[in-house]
Backbone as CSV, one residue per row, in Angstrom:
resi,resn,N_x,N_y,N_z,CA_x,CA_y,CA_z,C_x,C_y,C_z
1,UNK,0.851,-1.175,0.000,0.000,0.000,0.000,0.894,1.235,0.000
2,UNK,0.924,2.173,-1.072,1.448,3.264,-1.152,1.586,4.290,-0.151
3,UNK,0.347,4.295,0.400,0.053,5.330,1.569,-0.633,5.152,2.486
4,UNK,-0.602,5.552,3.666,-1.344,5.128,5.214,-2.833,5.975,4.841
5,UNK,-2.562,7.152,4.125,-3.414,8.062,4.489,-4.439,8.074,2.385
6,UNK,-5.626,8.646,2.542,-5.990,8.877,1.409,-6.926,9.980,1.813
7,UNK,-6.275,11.516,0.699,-7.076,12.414,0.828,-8.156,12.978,0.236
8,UNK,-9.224,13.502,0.214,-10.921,13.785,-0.358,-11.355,15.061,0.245
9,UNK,-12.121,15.719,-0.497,-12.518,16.967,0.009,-13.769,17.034,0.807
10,UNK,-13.837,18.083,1.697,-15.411,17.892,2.661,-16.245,18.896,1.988
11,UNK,-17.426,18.455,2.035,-18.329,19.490,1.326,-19.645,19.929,2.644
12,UNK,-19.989,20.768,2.139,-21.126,21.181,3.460,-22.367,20.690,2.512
13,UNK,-23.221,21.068,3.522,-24.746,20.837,3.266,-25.149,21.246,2.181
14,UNK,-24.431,22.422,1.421,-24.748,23.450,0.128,-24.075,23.405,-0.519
15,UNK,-23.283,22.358,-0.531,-22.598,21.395,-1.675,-20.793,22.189,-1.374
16,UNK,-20.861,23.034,-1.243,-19.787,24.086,-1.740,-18.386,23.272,-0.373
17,UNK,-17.411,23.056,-1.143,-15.951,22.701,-0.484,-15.370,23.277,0.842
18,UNK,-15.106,22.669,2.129,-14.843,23.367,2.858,-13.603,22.959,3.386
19,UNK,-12.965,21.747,2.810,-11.533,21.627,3.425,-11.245,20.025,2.810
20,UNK,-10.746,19.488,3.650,-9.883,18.101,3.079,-10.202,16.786,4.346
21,UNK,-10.350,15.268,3.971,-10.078,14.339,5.178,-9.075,13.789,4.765
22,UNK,-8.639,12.936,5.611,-8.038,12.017,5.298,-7.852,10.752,5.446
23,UNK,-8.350,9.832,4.868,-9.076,8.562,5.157,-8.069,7.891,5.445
24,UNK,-8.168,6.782,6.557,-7.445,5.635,6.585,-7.404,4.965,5.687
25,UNK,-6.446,4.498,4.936,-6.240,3.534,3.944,-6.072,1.780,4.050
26,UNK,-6.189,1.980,5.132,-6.811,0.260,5.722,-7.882,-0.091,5.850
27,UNK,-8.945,1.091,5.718,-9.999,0.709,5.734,-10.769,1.402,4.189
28,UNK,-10.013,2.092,3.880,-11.019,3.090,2.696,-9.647,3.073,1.625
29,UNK,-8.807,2.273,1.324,-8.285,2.112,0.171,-7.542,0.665,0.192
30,UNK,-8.177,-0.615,0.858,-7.291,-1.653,0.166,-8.406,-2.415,-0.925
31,UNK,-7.463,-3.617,-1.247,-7.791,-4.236,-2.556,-8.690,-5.150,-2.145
32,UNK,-10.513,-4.797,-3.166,-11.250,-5.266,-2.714,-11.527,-6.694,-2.744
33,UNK,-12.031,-7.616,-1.382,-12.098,-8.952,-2.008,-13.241,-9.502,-2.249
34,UNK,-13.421,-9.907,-3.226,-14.763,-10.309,-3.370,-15.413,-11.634,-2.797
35,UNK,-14.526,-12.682,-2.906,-15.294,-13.644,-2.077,-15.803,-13.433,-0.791
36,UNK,-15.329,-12.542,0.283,-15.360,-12.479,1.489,-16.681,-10.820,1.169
37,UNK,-16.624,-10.676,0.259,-18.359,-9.876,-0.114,-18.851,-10.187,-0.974
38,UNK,-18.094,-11.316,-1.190,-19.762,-12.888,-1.765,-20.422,-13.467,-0.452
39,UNK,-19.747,-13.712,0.407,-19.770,-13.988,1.397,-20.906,-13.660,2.689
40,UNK,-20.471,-12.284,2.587,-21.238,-11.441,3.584,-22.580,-11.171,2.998
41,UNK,-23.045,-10.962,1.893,-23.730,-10.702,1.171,-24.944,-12.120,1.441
42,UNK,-24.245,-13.268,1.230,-25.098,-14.222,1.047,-25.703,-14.602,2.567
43,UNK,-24.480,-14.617,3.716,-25.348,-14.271,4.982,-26.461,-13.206,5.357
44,UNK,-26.147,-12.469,4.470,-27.569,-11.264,4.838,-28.607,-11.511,4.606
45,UNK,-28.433,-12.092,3.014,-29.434,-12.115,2.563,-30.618,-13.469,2.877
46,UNK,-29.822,-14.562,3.454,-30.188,-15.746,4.313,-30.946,-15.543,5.264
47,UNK,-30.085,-14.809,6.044,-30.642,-14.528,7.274,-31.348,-13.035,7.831
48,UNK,-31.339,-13.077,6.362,-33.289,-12.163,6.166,-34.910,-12.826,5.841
49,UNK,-34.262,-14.156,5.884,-35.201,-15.134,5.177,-35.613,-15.234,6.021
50,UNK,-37.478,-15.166,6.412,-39.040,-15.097,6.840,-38.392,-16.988,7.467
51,UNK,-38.478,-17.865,6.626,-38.686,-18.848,6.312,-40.131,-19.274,6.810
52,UNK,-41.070,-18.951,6.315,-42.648,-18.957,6.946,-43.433,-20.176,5.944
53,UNK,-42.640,-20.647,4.521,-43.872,-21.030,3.628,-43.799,-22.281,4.160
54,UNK,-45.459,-22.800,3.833,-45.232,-24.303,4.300,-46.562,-24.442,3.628
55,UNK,-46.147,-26.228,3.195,-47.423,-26.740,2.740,-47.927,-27.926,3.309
56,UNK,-48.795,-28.773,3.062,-49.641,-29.403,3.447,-49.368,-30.864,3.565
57,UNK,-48.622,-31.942,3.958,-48.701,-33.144,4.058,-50.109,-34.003,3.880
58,UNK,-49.755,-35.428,3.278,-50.786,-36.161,3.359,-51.707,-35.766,4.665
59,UNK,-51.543,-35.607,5.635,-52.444,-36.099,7.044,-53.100,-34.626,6.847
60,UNK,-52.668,-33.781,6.403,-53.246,-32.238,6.704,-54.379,-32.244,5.706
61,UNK,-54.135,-32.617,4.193,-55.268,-32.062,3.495,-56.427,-32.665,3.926
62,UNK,-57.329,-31.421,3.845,-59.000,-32.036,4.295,-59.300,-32.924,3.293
63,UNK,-60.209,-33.926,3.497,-61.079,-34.607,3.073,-59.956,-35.757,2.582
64,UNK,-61.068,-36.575,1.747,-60.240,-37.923,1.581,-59.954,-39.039,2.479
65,UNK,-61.417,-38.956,3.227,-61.311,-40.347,4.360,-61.857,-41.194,3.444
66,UNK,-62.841,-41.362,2.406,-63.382,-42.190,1.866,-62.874,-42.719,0.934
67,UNK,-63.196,-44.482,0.402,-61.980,-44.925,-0.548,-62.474,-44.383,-1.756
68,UNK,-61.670,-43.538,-2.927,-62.197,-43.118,-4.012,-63.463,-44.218,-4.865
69,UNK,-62.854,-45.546,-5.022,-63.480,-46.842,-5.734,-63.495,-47.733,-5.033
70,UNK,-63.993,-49.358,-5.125,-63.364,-50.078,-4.659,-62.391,-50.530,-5.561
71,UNK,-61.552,-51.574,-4.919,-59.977,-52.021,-4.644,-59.914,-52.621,-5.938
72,UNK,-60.968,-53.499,-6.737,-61.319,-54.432,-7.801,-62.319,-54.090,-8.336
73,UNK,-62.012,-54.782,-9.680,-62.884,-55.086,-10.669,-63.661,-53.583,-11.628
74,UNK,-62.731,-52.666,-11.343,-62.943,-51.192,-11.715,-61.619,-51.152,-13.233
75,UNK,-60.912,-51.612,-13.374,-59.823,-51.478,-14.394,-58.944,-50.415,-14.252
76,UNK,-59.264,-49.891,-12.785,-58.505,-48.862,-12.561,-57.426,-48.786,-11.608
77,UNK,-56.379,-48.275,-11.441,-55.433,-48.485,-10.410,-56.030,-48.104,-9.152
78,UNK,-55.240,-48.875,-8.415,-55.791,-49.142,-6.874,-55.468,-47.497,-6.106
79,UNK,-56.794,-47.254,-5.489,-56.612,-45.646,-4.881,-56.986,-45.709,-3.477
80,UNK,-56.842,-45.516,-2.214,-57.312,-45.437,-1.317,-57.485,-44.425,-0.242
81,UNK,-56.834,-42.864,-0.877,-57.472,-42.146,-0.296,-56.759,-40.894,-1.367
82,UNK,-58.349,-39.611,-1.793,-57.936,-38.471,-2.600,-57.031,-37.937,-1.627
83,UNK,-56.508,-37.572,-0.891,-54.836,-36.646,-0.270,-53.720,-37.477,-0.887
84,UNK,-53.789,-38.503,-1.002,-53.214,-39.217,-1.611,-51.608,-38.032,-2.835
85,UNK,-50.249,-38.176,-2.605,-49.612,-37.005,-3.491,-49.886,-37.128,-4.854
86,UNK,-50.457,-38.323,-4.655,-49.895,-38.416,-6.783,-51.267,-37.775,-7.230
87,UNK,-52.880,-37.459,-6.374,-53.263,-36.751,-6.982,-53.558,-35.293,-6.725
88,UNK,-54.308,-34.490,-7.746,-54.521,-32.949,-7.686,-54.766,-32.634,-6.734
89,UNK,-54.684,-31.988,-5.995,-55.092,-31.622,-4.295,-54.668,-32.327,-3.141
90,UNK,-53.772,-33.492,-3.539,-53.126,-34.073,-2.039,-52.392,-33.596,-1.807
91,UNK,-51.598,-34.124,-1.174,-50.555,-33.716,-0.254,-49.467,-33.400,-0.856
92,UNK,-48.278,-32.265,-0.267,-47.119,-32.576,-0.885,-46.122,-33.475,-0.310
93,UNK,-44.840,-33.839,-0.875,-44.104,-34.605,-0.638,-42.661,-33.922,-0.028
94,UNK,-42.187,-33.883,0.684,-41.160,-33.134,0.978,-41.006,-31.657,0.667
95,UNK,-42.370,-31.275,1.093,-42.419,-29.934,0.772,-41.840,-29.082,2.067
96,UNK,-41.967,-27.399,1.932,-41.459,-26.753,3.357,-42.260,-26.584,4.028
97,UNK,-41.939,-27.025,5.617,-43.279,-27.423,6.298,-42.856,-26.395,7.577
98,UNK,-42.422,-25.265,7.445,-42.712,-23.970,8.127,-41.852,-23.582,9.185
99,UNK,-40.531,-24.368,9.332,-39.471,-24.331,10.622,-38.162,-24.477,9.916
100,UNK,-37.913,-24.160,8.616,-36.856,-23.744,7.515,-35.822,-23.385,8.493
101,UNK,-34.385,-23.764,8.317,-33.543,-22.778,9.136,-32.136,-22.498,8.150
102,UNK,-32.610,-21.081,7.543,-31.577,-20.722,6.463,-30.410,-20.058,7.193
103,UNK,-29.769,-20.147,7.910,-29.264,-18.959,8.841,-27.466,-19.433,8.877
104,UNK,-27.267,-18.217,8.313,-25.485,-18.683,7.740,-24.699,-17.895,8.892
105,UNK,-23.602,-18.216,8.932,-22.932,-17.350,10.114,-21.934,-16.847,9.458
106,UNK,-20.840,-15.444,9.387,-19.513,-15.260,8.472,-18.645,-14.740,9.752
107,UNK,-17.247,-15.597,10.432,-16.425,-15.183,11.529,-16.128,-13.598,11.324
108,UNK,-15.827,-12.685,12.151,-15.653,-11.485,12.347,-14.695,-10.801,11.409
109,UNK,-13.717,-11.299,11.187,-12.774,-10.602,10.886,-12.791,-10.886,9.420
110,UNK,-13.442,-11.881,8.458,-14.215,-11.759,7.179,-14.934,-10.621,7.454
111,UNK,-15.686,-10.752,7.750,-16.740,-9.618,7.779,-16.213,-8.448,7.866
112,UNK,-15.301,-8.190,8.711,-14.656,-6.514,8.316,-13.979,-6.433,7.339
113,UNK,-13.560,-7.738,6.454,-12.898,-7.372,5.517,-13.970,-7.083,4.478
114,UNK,-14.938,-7.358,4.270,-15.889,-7.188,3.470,-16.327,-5.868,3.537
115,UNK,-16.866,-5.685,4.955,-16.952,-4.323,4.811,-16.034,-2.957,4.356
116,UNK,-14.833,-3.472,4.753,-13.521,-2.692,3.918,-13.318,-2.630,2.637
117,UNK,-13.768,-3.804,1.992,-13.635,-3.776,0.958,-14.633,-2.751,-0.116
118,UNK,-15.892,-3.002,0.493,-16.828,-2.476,-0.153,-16.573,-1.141,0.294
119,UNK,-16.399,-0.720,1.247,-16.140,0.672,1.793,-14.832,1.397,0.879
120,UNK,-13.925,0.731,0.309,-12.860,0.702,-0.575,-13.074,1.123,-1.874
121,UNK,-14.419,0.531,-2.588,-14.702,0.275,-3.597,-15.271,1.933,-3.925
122,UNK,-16.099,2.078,-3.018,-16.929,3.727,-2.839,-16.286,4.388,-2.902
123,UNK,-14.998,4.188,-1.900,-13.843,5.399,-2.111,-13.207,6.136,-2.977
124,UNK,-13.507,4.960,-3.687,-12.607,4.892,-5.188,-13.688,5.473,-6.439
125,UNK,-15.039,5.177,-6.105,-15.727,5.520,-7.666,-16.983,6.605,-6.606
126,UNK,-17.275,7.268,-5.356,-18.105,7.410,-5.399,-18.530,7.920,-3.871
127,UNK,-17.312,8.303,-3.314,-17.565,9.285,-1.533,-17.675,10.103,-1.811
128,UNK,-19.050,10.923,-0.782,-18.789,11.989,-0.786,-18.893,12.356,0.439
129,UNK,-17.751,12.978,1.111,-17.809,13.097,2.576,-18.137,14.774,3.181
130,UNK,-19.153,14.947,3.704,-20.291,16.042,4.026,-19.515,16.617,5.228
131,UNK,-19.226,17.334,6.277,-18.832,17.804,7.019,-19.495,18.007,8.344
132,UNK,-21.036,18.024,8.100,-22.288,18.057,9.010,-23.355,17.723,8.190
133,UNK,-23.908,16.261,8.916,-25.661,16.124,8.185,-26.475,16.485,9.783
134,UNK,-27.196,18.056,9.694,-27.643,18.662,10.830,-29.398,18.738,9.922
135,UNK,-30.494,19.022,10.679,-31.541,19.475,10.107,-32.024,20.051,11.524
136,UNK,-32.631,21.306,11.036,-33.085,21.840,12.738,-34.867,21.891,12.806
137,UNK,-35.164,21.506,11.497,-36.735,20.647,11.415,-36.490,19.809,10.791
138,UNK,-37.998,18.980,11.020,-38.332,18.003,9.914,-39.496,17.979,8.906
139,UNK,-38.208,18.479,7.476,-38.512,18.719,6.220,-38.021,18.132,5.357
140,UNK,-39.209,17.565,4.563,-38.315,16.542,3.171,-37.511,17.269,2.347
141,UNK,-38.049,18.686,2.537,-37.308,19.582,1.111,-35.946,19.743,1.191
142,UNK,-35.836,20.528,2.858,-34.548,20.580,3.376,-33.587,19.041,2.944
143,UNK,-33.712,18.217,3.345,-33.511,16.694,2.874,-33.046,16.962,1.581
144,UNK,-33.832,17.146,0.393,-33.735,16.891,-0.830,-32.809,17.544,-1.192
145,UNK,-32.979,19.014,-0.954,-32.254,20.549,-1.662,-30.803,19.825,-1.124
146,UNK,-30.694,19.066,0.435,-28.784,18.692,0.370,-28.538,17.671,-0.527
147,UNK,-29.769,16.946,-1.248,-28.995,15.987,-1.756,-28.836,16.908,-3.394
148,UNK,-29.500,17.174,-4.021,-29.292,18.017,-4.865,-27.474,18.986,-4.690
149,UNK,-27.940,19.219,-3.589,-26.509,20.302,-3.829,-25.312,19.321,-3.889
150,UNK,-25.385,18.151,-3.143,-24.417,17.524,-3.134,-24.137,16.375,-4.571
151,UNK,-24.930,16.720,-5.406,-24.990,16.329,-6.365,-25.298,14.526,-6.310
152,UNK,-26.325,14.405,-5.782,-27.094,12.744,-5.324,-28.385,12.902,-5.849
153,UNK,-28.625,11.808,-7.403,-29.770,11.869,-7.617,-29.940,10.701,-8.354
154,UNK,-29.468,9.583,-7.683,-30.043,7.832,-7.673,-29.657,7.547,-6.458
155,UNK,-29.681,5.987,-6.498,-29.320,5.494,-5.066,-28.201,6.176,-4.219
156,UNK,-29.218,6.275,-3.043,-27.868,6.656,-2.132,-28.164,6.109,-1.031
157,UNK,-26.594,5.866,0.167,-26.524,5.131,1.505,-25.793,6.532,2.263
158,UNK,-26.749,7.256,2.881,-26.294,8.293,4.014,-26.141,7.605,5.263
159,UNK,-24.559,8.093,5.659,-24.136,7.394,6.678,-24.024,8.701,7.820
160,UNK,-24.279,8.434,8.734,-24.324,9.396,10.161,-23.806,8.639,11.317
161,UNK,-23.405,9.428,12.243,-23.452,9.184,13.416,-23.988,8.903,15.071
162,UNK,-24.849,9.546,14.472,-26.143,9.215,15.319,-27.644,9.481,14.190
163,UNK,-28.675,9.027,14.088,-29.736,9.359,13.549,-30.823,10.222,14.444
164,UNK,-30.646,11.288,14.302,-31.946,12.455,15.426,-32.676,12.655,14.853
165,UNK,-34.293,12.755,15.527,-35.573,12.660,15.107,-35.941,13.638,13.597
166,UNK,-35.083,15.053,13.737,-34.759,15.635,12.763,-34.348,15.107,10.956
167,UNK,-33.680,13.895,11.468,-33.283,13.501,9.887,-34.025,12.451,9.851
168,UNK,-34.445,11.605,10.902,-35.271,10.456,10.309,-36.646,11.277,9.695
169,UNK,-37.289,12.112,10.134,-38.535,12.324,9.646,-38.059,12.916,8.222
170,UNK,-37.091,13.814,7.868,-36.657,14.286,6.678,-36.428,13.433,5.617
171,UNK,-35.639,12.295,6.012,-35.327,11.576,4.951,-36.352,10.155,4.356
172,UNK,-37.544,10.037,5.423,-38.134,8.595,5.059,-38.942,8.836,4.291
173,UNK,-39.600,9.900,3.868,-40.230,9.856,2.387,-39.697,10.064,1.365
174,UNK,-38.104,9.743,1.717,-37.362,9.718,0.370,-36.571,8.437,-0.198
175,UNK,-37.559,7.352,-1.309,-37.533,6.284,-1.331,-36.149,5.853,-2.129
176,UNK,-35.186,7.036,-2.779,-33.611,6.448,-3.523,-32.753,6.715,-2.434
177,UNK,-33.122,6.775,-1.323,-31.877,6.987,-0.549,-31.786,6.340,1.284
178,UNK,-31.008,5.457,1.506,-31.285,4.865,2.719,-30.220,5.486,3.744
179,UNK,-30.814,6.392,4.887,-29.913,6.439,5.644,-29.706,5.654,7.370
180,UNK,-28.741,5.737,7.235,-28.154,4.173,8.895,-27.103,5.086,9.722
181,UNK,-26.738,4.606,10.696,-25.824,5.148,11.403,-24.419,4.403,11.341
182,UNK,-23.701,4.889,11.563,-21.675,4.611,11.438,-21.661,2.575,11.976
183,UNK,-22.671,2.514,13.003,-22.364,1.404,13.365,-23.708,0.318,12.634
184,UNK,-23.811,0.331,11.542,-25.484,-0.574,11.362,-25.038,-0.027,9.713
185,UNK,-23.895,-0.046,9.032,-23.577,-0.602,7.618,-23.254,-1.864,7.108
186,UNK,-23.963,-2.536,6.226,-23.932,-3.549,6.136,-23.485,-3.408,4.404
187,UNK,-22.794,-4.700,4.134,-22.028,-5.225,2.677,-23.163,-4.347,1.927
188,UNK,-24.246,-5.296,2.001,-25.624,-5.238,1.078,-26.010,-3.646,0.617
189,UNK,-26.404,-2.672,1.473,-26.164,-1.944,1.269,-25.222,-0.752,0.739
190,UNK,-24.166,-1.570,1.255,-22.960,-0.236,0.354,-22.536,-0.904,-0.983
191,UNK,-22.852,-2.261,-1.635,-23.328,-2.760,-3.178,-24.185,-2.305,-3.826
192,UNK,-25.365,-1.917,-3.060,-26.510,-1.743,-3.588,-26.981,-0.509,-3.543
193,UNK,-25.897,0.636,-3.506,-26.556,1.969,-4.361,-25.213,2.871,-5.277
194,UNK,-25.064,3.803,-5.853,-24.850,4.549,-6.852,-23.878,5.353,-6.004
195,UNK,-24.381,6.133,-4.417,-23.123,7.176,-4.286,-23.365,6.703,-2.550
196,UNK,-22.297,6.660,-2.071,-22.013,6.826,-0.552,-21.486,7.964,-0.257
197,UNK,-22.678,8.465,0.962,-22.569,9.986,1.444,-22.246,9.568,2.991
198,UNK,-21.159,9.839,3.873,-20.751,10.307,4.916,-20.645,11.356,5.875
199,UNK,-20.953,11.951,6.854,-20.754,12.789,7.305,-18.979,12.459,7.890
200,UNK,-18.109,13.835,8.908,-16.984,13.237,8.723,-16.522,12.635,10.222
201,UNK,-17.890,12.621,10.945,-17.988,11.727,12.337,-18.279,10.635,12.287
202,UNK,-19.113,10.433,11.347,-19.279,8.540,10.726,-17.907,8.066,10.340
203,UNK,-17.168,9.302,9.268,-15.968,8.066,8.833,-14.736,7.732,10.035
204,UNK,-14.830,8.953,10.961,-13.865,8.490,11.865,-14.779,7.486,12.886
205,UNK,-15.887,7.183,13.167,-16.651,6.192,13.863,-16.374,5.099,13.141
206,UNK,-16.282,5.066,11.566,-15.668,3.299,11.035,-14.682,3.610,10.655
207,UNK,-13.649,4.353,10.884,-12.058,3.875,11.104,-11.897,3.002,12.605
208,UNK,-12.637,3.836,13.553,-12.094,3.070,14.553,-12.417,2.072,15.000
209,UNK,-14.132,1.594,14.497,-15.023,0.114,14.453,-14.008,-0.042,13.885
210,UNK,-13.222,-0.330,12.618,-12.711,-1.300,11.955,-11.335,-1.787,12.466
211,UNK,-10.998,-1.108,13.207,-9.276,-1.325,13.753,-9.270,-2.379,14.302
């Protein structure tokens, strides 16, 4: 690694430049790995899983106490009860029967590499690190007009340091942009949008989570 340090400019709320950070480069410039955010990714997304569906075994479907025919002399194969799987409306056969357990685990120190990595990746095509995300009401416009100035207009992951009642009400009727706090970023999310916005108390809150 060339350098300990990697530098980026801070912008305020009104887009306009107000100085310089300087990112740790152990966490916001190494080489991203992807298996280990194949990884993390696929635990999330697992162990977001409901696992709720379930269907019906022979013993569950109603009806079908009675023998369809009798046993002989019908030319027909022997049937002895409609739940029966092989026909329309019985039962299933090894179907999911409602206690699914999809639930993956990824050891710690994968996992920060993942998150480094992806945090790496942003650095490189797509930070923009804010100086203060403050709102002294709660207004979507106010909300919007910073993302506008800051030039954000697809997906975005606003990262903060604390979330105050002020920005949650500002930002949740605004459906391209998800904002979380310094400690509650996950892989999934920093893949899954267009620009990562920071304030510059979040990025020193995941320099030092990540150490």
């Amino acid at each position: 690694m060339a350098s300990k340090k990697i530098s980026t400019k801070v912008v305020n709320m009104a887009g306009e430049e107000v100085g310089t950070i300087s990112l740790d480069a152990s966490v916001f410039g190494i080489d991203a790995h992807n298996q280990a955010m194949f990884d993390a990714v696929q635990v999330e997304q697992a162990n977001s899983r409901q696992a709720t569906a379930k269907t019906k075994v022979r013993h569950e479907v109603r009806g079908g106490g009675k023998k369809p025919w009798r046993q002989k002399g019908t030319g027909r194969a022997r049937a002895g009860s409609s739940r029966s799987p092989i026909w329309v409306g019985g039962g299933t056969v090894f179907g999911p029967v409602g206690n699914q357990n999809y639930k993956l685990s990824q050891n710690k120190k994968e996992h920060k590499l993942a998150l480094k990595s992806a945090l790496s990746i942003k650095a490189k095509e797509s930070l923009v690190v804010v100086d203060e995300i403050k709102f002294a009401e709660k207004k979507t416009a106010n909300f919007v007009a910073m993302l506008d100035a800051i030039k954000v207009a697809s997906k975005a992951l606003v990262v903060v340091e604390d979330i105050d009642e002020n920005l949650f009400a500002s930002c949740r009727n605004v459906g391209y942009v998800k904002v979380v706090s310094s400690d509650n970023i996950s892989v999934v999310d920093l893949l899954n949008v267009d620009t990562l916005v920071m304030s510059k108390a979040s990025v020193k809150a995941v320099e030092e989570a990540m150490k």
